[in-house]
C-alpha positions in Angstrom: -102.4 51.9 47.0 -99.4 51.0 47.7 -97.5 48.9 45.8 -98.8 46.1 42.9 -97.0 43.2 42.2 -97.8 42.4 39.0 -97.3 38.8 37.7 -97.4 37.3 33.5 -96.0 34.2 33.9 -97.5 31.1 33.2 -96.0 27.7 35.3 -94.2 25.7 33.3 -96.3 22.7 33.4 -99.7 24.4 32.3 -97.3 25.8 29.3 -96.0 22.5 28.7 -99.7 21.0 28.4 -101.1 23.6 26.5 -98.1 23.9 24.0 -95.6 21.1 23.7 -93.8 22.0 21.1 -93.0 25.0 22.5 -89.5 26.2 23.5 -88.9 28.6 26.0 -85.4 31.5 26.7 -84.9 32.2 30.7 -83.3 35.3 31.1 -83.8 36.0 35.0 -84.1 33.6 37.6 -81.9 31.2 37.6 -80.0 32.5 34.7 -78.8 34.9 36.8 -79.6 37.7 33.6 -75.6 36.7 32.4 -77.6 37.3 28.8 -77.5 41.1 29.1 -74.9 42.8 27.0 -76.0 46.4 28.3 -76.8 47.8 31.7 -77.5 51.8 31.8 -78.4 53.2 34.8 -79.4 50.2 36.3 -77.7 47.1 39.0 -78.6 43.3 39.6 -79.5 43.1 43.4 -80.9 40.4 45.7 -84.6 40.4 45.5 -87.5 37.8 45.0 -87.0 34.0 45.6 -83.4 35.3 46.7 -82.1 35.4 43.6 -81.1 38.7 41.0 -83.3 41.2 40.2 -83.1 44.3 37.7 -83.5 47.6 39.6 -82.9 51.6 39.3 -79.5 52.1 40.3 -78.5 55.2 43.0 -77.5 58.7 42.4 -74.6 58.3 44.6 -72.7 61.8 44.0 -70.1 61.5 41.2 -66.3 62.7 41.8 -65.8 65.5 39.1 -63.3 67.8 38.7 -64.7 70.1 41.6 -64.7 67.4 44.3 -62.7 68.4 47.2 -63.7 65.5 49.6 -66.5 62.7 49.0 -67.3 60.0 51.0 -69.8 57.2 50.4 -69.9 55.2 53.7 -70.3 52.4 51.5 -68.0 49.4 53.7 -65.6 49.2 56.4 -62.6 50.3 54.5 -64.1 53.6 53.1 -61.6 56.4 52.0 -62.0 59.7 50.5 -62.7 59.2 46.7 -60.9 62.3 45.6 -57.1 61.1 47.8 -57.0 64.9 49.1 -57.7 64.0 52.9 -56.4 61.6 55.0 -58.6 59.5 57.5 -56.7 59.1 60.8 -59.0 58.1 63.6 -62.4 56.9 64.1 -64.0 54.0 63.3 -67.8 54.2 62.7 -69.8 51.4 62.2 -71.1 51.2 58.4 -74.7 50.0 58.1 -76.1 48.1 54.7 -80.0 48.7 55.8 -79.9 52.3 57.1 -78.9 54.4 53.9 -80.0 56.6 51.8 -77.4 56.6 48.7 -75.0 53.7 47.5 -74.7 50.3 50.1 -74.3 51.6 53.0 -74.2 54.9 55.7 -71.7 55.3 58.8 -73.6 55.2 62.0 -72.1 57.1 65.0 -73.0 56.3 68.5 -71.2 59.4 70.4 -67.3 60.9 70.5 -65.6 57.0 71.0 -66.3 56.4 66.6 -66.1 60.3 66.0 -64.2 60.3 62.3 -60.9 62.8 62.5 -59.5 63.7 58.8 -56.4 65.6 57.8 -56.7 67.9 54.3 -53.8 68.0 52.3 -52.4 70.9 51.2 -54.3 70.6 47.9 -57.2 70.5 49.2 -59.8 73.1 49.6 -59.3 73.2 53.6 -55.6 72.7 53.5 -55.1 75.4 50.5 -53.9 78.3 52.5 -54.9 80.5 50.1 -58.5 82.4 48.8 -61.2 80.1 48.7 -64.0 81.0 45.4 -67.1 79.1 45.6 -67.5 76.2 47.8 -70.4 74.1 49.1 -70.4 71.6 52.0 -73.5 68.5 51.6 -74.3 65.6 53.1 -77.3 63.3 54.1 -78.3 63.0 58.5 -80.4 60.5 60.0 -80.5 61.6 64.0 -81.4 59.5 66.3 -81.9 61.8 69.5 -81.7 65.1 68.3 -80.0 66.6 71.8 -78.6 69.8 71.6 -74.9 69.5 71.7 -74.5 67.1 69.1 -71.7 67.6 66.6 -71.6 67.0 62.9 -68.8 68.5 61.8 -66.2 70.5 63.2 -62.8 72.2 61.6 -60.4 73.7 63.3 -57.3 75.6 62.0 -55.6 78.9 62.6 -53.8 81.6 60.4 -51.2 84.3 61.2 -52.6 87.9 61.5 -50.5 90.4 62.7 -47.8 88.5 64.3 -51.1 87.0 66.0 -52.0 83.8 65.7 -55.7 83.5 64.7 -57.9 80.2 65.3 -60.6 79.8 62.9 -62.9 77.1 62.5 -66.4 76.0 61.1 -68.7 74.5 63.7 -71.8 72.0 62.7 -74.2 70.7 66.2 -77.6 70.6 66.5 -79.8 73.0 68.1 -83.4 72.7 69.5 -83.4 70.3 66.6 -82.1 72.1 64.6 -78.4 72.2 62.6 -76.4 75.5 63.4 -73.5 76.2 61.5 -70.8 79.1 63.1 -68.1 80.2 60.9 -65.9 81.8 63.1 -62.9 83.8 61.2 -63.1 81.7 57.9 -64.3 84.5 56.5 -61.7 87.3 56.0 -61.9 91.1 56.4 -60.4 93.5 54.5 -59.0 95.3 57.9 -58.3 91.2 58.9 -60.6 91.8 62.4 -62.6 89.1 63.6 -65.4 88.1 62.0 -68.3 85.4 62.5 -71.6 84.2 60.8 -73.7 81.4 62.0 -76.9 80.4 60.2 -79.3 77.8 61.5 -81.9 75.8 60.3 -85.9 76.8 60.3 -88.2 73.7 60.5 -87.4 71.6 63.4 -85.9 68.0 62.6 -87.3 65.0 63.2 -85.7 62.2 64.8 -84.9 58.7 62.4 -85.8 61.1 58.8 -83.5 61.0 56.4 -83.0 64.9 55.3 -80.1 66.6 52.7 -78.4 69.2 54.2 -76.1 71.6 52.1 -74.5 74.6 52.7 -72.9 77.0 49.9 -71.3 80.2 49.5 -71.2 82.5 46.4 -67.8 84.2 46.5 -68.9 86.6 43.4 -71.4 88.1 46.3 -70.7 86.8 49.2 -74.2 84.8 49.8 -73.9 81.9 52.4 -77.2 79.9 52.3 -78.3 76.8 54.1 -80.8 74.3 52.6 -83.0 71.6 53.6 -83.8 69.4 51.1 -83.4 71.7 48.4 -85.3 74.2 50.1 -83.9 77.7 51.9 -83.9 77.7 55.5 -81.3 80.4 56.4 -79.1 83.2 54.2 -76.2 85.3 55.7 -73.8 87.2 53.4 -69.9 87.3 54.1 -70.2 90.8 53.9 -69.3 93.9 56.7 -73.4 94.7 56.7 -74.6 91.1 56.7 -76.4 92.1 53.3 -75.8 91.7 50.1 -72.7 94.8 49.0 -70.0 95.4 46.3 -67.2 94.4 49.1 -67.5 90.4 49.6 -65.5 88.9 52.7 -63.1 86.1 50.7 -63.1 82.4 52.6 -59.4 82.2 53.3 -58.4 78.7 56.0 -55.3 78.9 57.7 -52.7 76.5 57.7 -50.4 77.6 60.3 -51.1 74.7 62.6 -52.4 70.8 61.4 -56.2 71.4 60.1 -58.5 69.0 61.3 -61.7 68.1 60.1 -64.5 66.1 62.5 -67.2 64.0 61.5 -69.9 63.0 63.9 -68.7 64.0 67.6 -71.0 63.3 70.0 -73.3 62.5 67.5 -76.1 60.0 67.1 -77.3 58.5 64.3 -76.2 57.6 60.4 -74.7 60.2 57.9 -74.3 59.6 54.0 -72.6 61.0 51.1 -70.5 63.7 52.9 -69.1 66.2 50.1 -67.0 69.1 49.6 -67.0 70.7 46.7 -65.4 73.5 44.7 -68.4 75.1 43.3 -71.9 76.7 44.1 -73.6 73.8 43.7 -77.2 74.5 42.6 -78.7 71.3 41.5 -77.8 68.6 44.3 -79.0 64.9 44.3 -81.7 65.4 46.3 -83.8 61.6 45.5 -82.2 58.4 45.4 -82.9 57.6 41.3 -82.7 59.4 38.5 -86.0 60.9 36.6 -84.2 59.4 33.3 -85.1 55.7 33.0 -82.7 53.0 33.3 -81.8 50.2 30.7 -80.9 47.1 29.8 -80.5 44.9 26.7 -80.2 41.2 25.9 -77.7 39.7 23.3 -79.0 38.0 20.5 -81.2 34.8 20.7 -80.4 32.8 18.1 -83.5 30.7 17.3 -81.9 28.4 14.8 -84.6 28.7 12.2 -85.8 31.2 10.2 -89.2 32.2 10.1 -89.4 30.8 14.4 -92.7 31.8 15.5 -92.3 34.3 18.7 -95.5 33.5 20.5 -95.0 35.6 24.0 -92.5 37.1 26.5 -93.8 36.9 29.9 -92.2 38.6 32.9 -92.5 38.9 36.6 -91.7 41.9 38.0 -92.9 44.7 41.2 -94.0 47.8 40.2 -94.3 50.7 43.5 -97.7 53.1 42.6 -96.1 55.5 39.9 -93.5 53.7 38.9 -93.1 52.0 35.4 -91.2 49.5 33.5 -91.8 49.5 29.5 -91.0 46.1 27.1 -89.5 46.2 23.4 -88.3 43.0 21.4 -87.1 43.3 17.4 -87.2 39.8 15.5 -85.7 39.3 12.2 -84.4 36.7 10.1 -81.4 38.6 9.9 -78.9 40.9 11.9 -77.5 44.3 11.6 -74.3 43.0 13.3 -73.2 40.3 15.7 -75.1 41.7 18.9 -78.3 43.9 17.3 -80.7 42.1 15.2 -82.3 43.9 12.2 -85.2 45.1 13.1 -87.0 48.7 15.0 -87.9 47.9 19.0 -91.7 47.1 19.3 -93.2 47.7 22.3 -95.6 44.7 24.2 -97.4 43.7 27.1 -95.9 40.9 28.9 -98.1 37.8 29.6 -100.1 38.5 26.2 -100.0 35.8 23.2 -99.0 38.2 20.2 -102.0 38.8 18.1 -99.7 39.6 14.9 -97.4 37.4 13.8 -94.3 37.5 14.7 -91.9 35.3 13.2 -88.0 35.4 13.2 -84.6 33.4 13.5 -83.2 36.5 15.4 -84.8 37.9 18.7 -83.8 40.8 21.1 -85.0 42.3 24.1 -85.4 45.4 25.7 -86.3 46.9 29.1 -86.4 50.9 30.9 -87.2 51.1 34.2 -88.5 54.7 35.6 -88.7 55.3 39.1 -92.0 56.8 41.3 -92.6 60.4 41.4 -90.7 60.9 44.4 -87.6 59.6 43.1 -87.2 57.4 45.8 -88.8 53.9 44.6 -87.7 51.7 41.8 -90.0 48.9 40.5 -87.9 45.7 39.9 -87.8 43.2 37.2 -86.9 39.3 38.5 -87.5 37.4 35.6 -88.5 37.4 31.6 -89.3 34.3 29.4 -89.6 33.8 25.6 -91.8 31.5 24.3 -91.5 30.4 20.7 -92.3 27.7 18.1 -89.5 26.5 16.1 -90.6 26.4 11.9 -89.1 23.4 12.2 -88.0 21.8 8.2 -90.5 19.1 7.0 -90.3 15.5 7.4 -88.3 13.7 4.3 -90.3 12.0 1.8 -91.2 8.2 2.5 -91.3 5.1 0.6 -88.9 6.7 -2.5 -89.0 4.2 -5.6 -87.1 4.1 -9.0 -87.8 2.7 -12.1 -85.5 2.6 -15.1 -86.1 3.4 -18.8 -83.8 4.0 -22.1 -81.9 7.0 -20.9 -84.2 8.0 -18.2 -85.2 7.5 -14.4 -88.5 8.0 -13.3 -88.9 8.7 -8.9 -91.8 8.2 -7.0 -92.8 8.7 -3.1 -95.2 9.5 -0.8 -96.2 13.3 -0.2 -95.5 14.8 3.2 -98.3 15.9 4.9 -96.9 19.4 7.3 -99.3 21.9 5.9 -96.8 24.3 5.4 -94.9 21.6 2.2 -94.6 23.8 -0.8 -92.4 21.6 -3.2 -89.7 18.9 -3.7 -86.1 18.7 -4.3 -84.6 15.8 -6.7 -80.8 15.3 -5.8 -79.2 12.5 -8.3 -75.7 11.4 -9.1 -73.1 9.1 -9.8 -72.0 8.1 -6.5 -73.5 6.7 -2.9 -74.1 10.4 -0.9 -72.5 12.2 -3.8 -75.7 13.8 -5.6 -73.7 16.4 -7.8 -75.1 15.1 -11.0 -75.5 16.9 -14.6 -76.3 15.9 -18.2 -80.2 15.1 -17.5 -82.7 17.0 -19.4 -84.4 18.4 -16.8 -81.5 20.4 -14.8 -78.6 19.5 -13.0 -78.9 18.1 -9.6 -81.1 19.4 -7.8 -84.1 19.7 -9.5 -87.1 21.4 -8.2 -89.7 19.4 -9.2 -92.8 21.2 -6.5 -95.7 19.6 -5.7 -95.6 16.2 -7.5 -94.9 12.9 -6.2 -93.1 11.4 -9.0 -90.4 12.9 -11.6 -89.2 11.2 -14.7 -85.4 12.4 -15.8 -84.0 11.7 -19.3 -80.8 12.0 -21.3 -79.1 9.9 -19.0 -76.4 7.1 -19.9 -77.7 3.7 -20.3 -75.7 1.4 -17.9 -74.5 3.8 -15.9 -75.5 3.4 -12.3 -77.2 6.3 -10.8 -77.8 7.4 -7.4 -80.9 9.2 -6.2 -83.0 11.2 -3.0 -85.5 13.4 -2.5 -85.8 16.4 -0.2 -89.2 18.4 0.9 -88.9 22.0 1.5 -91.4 24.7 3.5 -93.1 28.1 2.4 -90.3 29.5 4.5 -87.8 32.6 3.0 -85.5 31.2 3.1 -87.5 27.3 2.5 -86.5 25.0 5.2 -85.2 21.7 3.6 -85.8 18.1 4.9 -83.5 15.4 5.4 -82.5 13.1 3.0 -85.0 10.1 2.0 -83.9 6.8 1.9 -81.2 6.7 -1.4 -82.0 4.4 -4.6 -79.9 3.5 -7.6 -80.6 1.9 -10.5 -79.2 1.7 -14.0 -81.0 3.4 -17.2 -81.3 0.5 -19.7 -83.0 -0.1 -23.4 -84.6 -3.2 -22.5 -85.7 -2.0 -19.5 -88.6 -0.4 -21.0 
């Protein structure tokens, strides 16, 4: 099928037509998603309209306590991440398009950009000393596939006897296929030579990206190449070849400067080069991880309570297998400054919510699961919120007073929003100052509900009062109004 592109967004002018009093939260595009608080397992990248968008980050191998030697390839001024080996010469060219893992892969065009490295003597190949479990993985894209081709060559040499032994461990392809010789690495117990080679089964094919890893088991002495995870070739370190009680122990020499090779004579890109200091049995073999990625917005504060969330659209790509799933929480309230009070609820981006869905508070939430393979990540470039304010009701109009022997009686006209549930009276004794007491009806204010007019007594005759009225909403809590217009006016005896 290959792959959908899936698009629920509306353009902004149809929106604006078709609800225009609707208010709208950019998250992508422009925005540049700087509202994310969280990112887990998951990078902002160049993608559609040339701008950012969310995507599945890579499984570039992790330094951990049993990395001897890792290299990521990932700019001009790469270095060994674990500081145990010392790059010297070489100088290939690092390529952004042509990768498997990370930004980039070094491509090698013959001996002139071979790369030469020096292990230091705490490293695994500078040690000097028994070697337990080790395994040697990296990722090869040849170009020609000629026999002769080098990937990796060590060379060292150790005193036995009074004679002084070379040893090394020899990578080059083969009838397109990678051969590995381990000549005296592995140590006898009567120290004579020794040498194992193992070489690959399926033939390669030229400008394929394929994992290559070779391990050995010092508990019984198994040395096994694999392709992609799968078994192409096992020799044991051993004096029949098979599996026995008496294991031959890795042992490099150090009696002359080690040197390890990368890429001699060799064409084509390599990636993620790694030594380690284990048997390692589960290697990165795609380029995401099967657990989902995540990311989650900082609160949106939508001012009022009760704000109505109509939809979240979102455009986004989505390769054949691959999935992204949605979740907001709304609430009128928070659980602390950067989660708002509520469970995530899944939805469907592009669809008006049927429910209601109102809130002051709003959140969102995205995972983003690669295909099947592991190898393609559907991408998210932009997500809008569209919401209608609850916005507080109009004040009350034309507001009049008439005086009487200790009493006040208010008028006005209703306000019409559908949603008007009552009225507040605010009185008092000076202009803007509506912190009155003493009537009979309450101190200010007063909620008077759904009538237009309000009579209050037990007021002081003569005394000049000051008076407005605010509407307030079915909202919890009720939005208020501004202020009407202010009156005065003086209860009086003869005023009646």
């Amino acid at each position: 099928m290959g792959k959908k592109y899936v698009f629920f967004s509306l353009f902004l002018a149809i929106t604006a037509f078709l609800f225009p009093f609707d208010k709208q939260i950019r998250l992508g595009k422009e925005q540049k998603w700087t509202s994310l608080i969280s990112r887990q397992g998951v990078v902002l990248e160049k993608g559609r309209w040339g701008l950012w968008d969310i995507r599945l980050k890579d499984q570039e191998n992790a330094e951990e306590k049993t990395t001897d030697l890792l290299l990521h390839f990932n700019s001009m001024n790469f270095s060994d991440v674990s500081g145990l080996y010392r790059l010297e010469s070489g100088n290939p060219l690092i390529s952004l398009k042509t990768k498997v893992l990370g930004k980039g892969s070094a491509a090698f065009s013959g001996s002139d950009n071979a790369l030469t490295l020096y292990p230091s003597r705490q490293s695994l190949l500078g040690s000097e000393s028994v070697l337990r479990d080790f395994t040697i993985q990296f990722w090869l894209y040849p170009v020609t596939l000629s026999d002769g081709e080098e990937i990796l060559t060590f060379h060292s040499a150790l005193f036995i006897k009074d004679d002084l032994r070379d040893q090394s461990i020899h990578c080059y392809i083969k009838s397109r296929t990678l051969v590995f010789d381990f000549v005296n690495f592995f140590m006898p117990g009567d120290k004579s030579a020794f040498s194992v080679s193992l070489k690959g089964l399926v033939p390669l094919i030229p400008r394929v990206w394929r994992h290559h890893l070779i391990r050995f088991d010092s508990g019984t002495g198994l040395l096994e190449y694999c392709v992609d995870g799968r078994p192409e070739d096992i020799r044991y370190a051993t004096k029949s070849g098979k599996e026995e009680t008496t294991v031959y122990p890795a042992m490099p020499g150090a009696e002359k400067v080690s040197t390890l090779v990368l890429g001699s004579r060799y064409t084509g890109m390599m990636d993620e080069f790694t030594i380690s200091r284990e048997f390692v049995r589960a290697p990165v073999l795609s380029k995401y991880s099967t657990e989902p990625g995540k990311a989650y917005s900082r609160v949106f504060d939508l001012v009022y309570t009760s704000t109505r969330v109509k939809k979240i659209d979102a455009v986004f790509t989505k390769p054949e297998n691959s999935e992204i799933y949605f979740y907001y929480k709304v609430s009128d309230s928070l659980e602390s400054h950067d989660a708002v009070n509520a469970p995530w609820i899944p939805f469907n981006p592009g669809q008006v919510f049927e429910h209601v869905t109102k809130g002051r508070y709003i959140q969102v939430l995205f995972e983003l699961y690669p295909d099947g393979t592991g190898n393609l990540t559907p991408s998210l470039s932009d997500v809008v919120i569209t919401y209608e304010e609850d916005l507080p009701p109009s004040p009350p109009a034309d507001v009049g007073v008439e005086a009487g022997d200790e009493t006040v009686t208010l008028y006005w006209k209703s306000v019409k929003e559908q949603d008007v549930k009552g009225y507040l009276v605010f009185y008092g004794e000076r202009p803007g100052n509506y912190n009155g007491r003493g009537s009979l009806q309450g101190d200010s204010p007063i909620d008077v509900g759904m009538v237009t007019s309000f009579k209050l007594e037990n007021l002081k005759n003569g005394r000049l009062y000051f008076f407005t009225v605010v509407a307030y909403d079915s909202s919890e809590p009720p939005h208020q109004s501004l202020f009407s217009r202010e009156v005065s006016i003086r209860p009086s005896p003869i005023a009646e």
